[in-house]
Wavefront OBJ file of the C-alpha trace (Angstrom):
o trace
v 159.789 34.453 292.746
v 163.766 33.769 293.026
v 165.641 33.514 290.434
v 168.782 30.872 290.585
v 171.199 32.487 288.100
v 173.129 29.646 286.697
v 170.911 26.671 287.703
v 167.785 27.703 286.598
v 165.695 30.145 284.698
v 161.822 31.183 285.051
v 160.259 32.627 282.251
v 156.878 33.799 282.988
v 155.047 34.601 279.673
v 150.936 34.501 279.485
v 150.955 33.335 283.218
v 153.274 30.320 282.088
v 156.387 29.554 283.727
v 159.201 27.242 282.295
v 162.199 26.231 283.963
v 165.187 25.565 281.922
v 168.512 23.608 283.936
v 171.749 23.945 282.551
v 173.270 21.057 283.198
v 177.497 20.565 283.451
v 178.203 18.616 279.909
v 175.715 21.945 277.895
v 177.626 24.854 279.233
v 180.909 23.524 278.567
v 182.018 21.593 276.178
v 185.254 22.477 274.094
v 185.272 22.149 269.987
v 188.505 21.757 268.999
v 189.183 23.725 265.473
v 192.648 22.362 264.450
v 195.824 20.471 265.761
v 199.316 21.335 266.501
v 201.566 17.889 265.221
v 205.507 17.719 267.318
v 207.225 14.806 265.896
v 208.999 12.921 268.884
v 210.766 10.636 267.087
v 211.240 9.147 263.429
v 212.849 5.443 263.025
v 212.424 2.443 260.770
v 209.724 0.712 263.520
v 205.896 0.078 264.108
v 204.354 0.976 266.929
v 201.056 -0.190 267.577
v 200.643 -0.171 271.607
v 201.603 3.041 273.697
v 201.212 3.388 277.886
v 201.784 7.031 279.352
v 203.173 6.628 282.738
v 203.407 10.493 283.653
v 205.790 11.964 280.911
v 206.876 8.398 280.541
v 205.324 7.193 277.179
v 206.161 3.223 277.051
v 206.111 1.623 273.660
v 205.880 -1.471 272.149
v 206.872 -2.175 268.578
v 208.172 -4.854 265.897
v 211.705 -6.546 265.395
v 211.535 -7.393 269.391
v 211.769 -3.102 270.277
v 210.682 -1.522 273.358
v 211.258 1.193 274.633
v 210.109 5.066 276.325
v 210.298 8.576 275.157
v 210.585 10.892 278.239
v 208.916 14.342 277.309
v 210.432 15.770 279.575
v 213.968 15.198 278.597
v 212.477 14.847 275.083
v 214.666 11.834 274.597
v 214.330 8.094 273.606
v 215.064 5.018 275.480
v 215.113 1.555 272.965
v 216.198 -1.834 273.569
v 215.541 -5.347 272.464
v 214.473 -8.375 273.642
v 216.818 -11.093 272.071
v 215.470 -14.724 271.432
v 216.842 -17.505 269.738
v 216.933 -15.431 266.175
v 212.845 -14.487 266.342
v 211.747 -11.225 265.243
v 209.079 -10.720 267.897
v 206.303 -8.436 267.478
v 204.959 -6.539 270.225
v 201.420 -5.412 269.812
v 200.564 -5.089 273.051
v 201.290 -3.144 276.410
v 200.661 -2.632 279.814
v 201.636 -1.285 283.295
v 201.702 -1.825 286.762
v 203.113 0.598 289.432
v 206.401 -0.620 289.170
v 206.330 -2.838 285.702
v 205.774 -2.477 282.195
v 204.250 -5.736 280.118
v 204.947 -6.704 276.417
v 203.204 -9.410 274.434
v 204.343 -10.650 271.208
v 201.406 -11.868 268.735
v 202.268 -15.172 267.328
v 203.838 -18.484 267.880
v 205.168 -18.829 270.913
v 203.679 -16.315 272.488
v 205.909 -14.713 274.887
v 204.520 -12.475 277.811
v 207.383 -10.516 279.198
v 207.882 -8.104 282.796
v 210.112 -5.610 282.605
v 210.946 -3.398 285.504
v 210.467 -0.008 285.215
v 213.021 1.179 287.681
v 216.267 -1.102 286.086
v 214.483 -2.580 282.850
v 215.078 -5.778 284.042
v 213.248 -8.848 281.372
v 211.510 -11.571 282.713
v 209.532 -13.978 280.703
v 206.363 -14.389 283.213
v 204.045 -16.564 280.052
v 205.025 -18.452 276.644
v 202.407 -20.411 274.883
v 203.770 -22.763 271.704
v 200.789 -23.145 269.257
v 200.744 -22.490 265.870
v 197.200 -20.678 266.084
v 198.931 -18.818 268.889
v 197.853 -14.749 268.067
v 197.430 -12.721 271.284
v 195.652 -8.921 270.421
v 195.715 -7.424 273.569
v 196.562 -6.633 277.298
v 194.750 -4.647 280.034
v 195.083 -4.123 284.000
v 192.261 -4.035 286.389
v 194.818 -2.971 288.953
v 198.039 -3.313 290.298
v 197.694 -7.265 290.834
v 194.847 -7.902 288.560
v 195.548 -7.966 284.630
v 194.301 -9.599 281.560
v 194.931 -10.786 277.729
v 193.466 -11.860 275.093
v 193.857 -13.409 271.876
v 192.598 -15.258 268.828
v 190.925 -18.881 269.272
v 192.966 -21.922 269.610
v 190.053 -23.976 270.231
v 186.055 -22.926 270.226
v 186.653 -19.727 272.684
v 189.066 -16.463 272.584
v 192.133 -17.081 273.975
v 192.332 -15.598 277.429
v 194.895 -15.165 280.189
v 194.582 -13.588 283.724
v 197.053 -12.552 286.097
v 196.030 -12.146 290.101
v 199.449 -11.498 291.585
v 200.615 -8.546 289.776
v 201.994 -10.498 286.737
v 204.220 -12.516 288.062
v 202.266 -15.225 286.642
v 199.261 -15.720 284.159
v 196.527 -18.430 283.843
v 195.023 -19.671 280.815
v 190.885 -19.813 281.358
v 189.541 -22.550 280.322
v 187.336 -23.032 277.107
v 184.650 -24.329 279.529
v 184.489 -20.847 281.276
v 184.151 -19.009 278.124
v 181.632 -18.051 275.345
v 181.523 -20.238 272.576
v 182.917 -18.396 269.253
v 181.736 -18.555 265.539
v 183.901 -20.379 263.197
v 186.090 -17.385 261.679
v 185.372 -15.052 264.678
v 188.805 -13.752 266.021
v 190.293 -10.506 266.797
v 192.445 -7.995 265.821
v 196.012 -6.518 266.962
v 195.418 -3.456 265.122
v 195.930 -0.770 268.737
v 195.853 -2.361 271.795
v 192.337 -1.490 271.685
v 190.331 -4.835 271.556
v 190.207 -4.890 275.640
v 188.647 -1.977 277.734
v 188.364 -1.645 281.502
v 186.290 0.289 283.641
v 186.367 -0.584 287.185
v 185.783 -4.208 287.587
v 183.471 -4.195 283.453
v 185.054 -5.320 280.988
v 184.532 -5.618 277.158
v 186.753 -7.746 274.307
v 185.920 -7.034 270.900
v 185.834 -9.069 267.641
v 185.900 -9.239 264.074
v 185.980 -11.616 261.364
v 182.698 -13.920 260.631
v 181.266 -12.270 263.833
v 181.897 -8.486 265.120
v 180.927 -9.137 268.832
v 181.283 -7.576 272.149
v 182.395 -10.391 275.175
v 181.097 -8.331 278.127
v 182.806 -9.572 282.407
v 180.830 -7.491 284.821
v 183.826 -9.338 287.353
v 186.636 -9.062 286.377
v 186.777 -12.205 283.708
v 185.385 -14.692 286.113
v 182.008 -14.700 284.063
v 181.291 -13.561 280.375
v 177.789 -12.364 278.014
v 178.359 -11.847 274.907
v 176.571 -9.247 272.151
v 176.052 -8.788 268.523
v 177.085 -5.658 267.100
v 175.904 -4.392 263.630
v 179.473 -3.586 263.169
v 180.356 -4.980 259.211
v 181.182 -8.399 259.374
v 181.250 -11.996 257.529
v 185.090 -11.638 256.055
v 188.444 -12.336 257.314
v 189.585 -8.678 257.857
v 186.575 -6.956 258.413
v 184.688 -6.362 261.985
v 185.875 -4.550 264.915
v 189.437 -3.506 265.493
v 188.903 -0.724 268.155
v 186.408 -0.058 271.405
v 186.974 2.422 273.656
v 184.128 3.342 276.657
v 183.691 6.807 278.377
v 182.115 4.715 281.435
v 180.270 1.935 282.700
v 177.127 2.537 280.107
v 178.380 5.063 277.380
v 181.200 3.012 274.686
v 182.397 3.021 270.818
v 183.416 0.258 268.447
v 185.434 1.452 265.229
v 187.005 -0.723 262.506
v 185.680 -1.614 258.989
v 186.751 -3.573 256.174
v 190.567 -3.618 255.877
v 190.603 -4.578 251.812
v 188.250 -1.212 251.649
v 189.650 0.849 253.672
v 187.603 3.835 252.380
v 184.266 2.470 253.502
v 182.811 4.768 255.989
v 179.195 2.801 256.955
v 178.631 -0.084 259.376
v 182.022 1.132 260.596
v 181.327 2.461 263.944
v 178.180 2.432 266.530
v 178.258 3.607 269.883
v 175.992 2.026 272.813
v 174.355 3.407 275.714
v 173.440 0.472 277.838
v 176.706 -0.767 278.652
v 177.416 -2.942 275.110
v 174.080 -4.944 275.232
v 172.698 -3.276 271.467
v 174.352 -0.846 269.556
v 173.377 1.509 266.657
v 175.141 2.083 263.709
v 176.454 5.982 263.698
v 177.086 8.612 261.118
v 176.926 5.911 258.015
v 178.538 7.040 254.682
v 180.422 10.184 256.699
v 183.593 10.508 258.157
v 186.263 8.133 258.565
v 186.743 4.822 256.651
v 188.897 2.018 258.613
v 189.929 3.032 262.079
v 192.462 1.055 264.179
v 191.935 3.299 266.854
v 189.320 4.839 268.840
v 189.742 6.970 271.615
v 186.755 9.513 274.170
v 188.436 12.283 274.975
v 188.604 12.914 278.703
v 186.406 15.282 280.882
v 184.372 15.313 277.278
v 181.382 14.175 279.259
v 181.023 11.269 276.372
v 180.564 13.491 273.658
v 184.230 13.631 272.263
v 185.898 11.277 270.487
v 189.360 10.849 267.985
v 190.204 8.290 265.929
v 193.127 6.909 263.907
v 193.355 5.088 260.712
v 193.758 4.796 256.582
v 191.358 8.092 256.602
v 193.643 10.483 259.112
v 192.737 11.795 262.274
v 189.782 12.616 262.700
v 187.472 14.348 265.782
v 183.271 14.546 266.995
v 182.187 16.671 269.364
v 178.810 15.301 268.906
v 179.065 12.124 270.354
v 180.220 10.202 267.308
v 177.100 11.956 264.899
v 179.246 13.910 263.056
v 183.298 13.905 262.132
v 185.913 16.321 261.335
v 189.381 15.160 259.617
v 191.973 17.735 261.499
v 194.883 15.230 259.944
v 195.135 13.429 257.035
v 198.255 10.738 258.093
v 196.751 7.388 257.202
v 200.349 5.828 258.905
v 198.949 6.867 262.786
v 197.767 3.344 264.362
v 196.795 3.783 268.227
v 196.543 7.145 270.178
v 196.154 7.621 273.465
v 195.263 10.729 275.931
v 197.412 12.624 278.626
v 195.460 15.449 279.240
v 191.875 17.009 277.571
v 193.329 18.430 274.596
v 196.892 16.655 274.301
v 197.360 13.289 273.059
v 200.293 11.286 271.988
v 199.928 9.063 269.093
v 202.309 6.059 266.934
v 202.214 4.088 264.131
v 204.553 3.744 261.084
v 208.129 4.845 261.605
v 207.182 7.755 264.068
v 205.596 8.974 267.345
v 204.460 12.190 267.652
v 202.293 14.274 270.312
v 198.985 16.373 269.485
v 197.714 19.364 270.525
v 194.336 20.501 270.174
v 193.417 23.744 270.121
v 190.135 25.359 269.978
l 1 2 3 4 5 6 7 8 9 10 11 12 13 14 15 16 17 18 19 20 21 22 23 24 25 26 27 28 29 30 31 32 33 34 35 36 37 38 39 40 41 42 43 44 45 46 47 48 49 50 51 52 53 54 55 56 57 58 59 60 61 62 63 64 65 66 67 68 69 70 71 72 73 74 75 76 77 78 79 80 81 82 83 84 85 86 87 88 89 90 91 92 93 94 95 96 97 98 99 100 101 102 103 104 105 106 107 108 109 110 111 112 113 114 115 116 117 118 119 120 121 122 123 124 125 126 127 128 129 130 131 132 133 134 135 136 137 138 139 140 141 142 143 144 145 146 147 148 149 150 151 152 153 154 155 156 157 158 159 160 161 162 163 164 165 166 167 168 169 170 171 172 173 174 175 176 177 178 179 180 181 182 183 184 185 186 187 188 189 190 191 192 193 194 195 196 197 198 199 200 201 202 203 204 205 206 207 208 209 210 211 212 213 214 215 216 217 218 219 220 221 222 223 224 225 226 227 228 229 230 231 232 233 234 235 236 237 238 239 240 241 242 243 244 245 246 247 248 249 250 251 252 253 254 255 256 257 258 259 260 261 262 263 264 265 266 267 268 269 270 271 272 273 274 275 276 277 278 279 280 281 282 283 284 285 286 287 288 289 290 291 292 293 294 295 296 297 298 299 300 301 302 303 304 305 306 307 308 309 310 311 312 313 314 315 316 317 318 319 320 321 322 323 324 325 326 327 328 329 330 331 332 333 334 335 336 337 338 339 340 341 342 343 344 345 346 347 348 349 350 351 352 353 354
């Protein structure tokens, strides 16, 4: 009999044989043990929506600040965005090739391009409503992008861009799902819009904690119930992230009890259609962030929030808190075991180690 070292193993014991495969995702996963923390930058400013471009990490922040800290130069780049006398808070970011994108939340809402190459500011979208709240901003590509945002009328708000984001498209309410009275969203990360390939999934959170699920890139929409607590203002989803087009993880809570740790986060394996509740009464409380942790094969995750930092290796069954910072609001990846994360006053970049 041959023996294929590596791929297979034959065990012949009372005239039985078993085979045993070793597949990629058992031989090598990495634990992490502990975290190194480098402070990039300190300021009075919150940061809730971070892009890397290369060593290029783009932010987005209150009191109408945007701006990029280059790691390589380990320097800061901030401006402003000067309207009328608004504060305008950005909560949300995202890139093209050559631009950057900022949202601000509330009324108006102002959608704004900004090249990356001269930083020139162009408003491309404003909408004047006084229910106005947008939450989020994704691109499918370079020409193809998408918001979203609380409901003005019986739907999520939702706005798509097809030529590169020049210019954006409200969809109508008759295209979309219909919402529950006190369903909305939250702008707690940038994190209530993921994209993989041409799926894409919205979260919610208020009287409902749903999934909105576009297998097309927002032309159509289904729409799932999540177990995810729910049935109050500011409780429900604030965070989804998905390893790929079946494997994903929703994250939030109650935001009055932010140390409530069950019906907190679930995890689905069918794309977002059901979803089980995971690792009730352990780990963290309210996340605002949830991230996998590439080449993890689906098994890693991080998330930030009120409880710290905290890490699974197990595929969201069990949690680790490796820091305790409950000011950290959205995180996001550039490498397997280096991430770069904002929130309150600071930005800072993590190291993982093993």
């Amino acid at each position: 009999m041959r023996n294929i070292f590596l791929i297979a193993v034959c065990v012949i014991f009372l005239n039985s044989c078993k085979t045993v495969v070793y597949t990629k995702s058992s031989v090598d996963t990495i634990v992490f043990k502990t975290v190194k923390i480098d402070t990039l930058f300190q300021d009075n400013i919150s940061i809730r929506a971070i892009t890397a471009d290369g060593n290029i990490i783009w932010y987005a922040a209150n009191n109408s600040k945007f701006g990029f800290f280059d790691l390589d130069k380990n320097d800061k780049f901030e401006s402003k965005i000067n309207l009328d006398s608004l504060k305008l808070e950005f909560r949300s970011i995202a890139q093209t090739t050559k631009n950057i994108f900022l949202l601000s939340v509330a009324n108006p809402g102002l959608l704004y391009k900004v090249a990356k190459e001269d930083l020139k500011t162009t408003l491309v979208y404003q909408e004047n409503n006084e229910k106005v709240f947008y939450d989020s901003m994704k691109f499918w590509n370079k020409n193809e992008g998408i918001a979203m945002g609380d409901p003005i009328e019986d739907c999520l708000s939702i706005i798509i861009t097809r030529d590169g984001g020049n210019s954006w498209n409200k969809i109508s309410s008759a295209k979309l799902p219909k919402i529950v009275d006190g369903e909305a969203a939250f702008a707690a990360s940038n994190t209530n819009i993921v994209i993989k390939g041409n799926d894409t999934w919205i979260v919610s959170g208020g009287k409902k904690a749903r999934v909105f699920y576009s297998s097309d890139k927002g032309n159509s929409w289904e729409v799932y119930n999540t177990p995810i607590v729910q049935g109050k203002a500011m409780a429900g989803i604030f965070t989804a992230d998905f390893y790929d087009a079946k494997r994903g993880f929703i994250a939030g809570g109650d935001y009055e009890v932010l140390n409530q740790n069950f019906g907190n986060k679930a995890m689905t394996e069918d794309g977002g259609k059901t979803w089980e509740l995971i690792a009730e009464n352990q780990g963290f409380g309210y996340a605002s962030c949830i991230q996998y942790i590439p080449d993890s094969h689906g098994k890693s995750l991080v998330s930030v929030g009120a409880s710290g930092l905290y890490y699974s290796y197990d595929s969201g069954n069990t949690w680790k808190q490796l820091a305790s910072d409950p000011n950290l609001f959205t995180i996001r990846f550039l490498d397997n075991h280096t991430a770069i994360a904002a929130g309150k006053n600071k930005m800072i970049q993590i190291h993982f180690l093993k």
